[in-house]
C-alpha positions in Angstrom: -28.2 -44.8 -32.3 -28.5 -42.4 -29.3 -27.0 -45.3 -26.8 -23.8 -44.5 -29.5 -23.9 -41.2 -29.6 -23.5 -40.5 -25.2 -20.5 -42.9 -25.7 -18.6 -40.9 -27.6 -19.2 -37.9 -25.7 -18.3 -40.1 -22.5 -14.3 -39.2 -23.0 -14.8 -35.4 -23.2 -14.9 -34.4 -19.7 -11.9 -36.3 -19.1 -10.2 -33.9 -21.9 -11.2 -31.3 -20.6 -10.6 -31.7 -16.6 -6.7 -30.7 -16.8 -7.5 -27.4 -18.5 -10.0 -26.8 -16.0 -7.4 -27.1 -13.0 -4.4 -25.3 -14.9 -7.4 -22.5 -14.9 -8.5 -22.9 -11.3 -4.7 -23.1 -10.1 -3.9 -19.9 -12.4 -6.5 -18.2 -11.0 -5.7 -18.7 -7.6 -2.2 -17.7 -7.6 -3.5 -14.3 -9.0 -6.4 -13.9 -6.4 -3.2 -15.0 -3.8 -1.1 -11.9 -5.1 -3.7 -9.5 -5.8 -4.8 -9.8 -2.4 -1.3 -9.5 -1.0 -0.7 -6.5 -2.6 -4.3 -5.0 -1.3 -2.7 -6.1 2.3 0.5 -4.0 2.3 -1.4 -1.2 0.6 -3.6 -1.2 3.9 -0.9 -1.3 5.9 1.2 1.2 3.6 -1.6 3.8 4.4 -2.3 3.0 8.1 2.3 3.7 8.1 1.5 6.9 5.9 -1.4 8.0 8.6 1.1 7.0 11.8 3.9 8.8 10.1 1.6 12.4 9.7 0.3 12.2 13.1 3.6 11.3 14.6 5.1 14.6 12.3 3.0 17.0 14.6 5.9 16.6 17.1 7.8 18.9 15.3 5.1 21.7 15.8 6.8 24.9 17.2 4.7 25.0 20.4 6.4 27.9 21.7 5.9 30.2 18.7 2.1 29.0 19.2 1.5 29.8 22.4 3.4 33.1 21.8 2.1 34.5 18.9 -0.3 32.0 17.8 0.8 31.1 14.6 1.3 27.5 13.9 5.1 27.1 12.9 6.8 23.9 12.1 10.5 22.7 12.2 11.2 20.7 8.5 14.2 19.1 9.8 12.8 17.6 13.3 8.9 17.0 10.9 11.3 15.1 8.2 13.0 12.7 11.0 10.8 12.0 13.0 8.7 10.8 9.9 12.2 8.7 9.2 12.4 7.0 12.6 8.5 6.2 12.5 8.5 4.2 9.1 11.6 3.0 10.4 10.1 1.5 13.5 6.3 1.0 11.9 5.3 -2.4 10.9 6.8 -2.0 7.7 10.5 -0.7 7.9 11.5 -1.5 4.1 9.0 1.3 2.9 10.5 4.5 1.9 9.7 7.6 2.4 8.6 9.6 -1.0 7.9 12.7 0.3 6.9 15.1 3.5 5.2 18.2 2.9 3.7 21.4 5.1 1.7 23.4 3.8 -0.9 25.7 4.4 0.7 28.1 7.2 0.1 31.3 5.9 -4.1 31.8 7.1 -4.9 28.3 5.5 -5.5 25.1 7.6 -2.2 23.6 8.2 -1.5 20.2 6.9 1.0 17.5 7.0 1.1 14.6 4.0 3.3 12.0 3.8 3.6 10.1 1.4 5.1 6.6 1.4 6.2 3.6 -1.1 6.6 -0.1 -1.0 7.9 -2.9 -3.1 5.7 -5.7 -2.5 7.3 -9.1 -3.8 4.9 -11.4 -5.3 4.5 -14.7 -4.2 2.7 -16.4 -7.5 3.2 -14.1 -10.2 7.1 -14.8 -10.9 6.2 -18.7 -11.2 4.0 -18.4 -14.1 4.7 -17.6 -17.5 5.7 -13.8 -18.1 4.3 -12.8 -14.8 5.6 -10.0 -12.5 8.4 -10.2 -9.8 7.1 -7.7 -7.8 4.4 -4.3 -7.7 5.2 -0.8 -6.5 2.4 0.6 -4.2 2.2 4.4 -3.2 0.2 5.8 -0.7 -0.5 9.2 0.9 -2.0 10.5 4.1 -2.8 13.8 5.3 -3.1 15.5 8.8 -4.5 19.0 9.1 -4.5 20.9 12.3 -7.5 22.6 13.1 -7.8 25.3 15.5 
């Protein structure tokens, strides 16, 4: 009696094997996007960082060294922020927002902030997954004196 009852066990693995591989391939294809997205996120905020130190360039350095206030043009802060995304390693990010602040006896700062679509590479092939994921970053430079 227990030589019959491992026989009809025998088959069940072999019922259950496809489901294990539909898991392990669906499983996969998440890990693959997930950790796409955590790559352009990295390199969103290494842009972001590039972006705010390359924005110091529009520091009035003539006002500084006159009267030693730190002054900065909006205009010249705002493109070269433009023309550094533009030229980073990734050019289709767009630029959210640039801000100054802190001039008036605070520590002046620069923040950038930057956003990415990031098409996904696994997600649109299964069932009701995602085209694509929306990743914002920030960085900030302040000037200390």
């Amino acid at each position: 009696m227990l030589m019959q009852h491992r026989r009809m066990d025998a088959g069940t693995v072999l019922l259950l094997f496809p489901a294990a591989v539909l898991i392990m391939i669906v499983l996969g294809a998440i890990v693959i996007d997930v950790s796409l997205s955590q790559v352009r996120a990295r390199e969103l905020e290494f842009a972001a960082a590039s972006a705010a130190n390359d924005a110091l360039g529009a520091l009035d350095v003539q006002n500084l060294r006159a009267t030693g206030q730190v002054r900065f043009d909006p205009v010249l802060a705002e493109a070269i922020v433009m023309e550094s995304v533009a030229m980073g390693p990734l050019p289709t990010a767009s630029v959210r927002s640039i801000s100054i602040t802190g001039i008036d006896g605070e520590t002046p700062q620069i923040a950038v902030t930057l956003t990415l679509v990031v098409d996904l590479v696994m997600s649109p092939a299964l069932p009701g997954g995602i085209g694509s994921t929306t990743i914002t970053r920030t960085r900030t430079v302040s000037i200390l004196g």
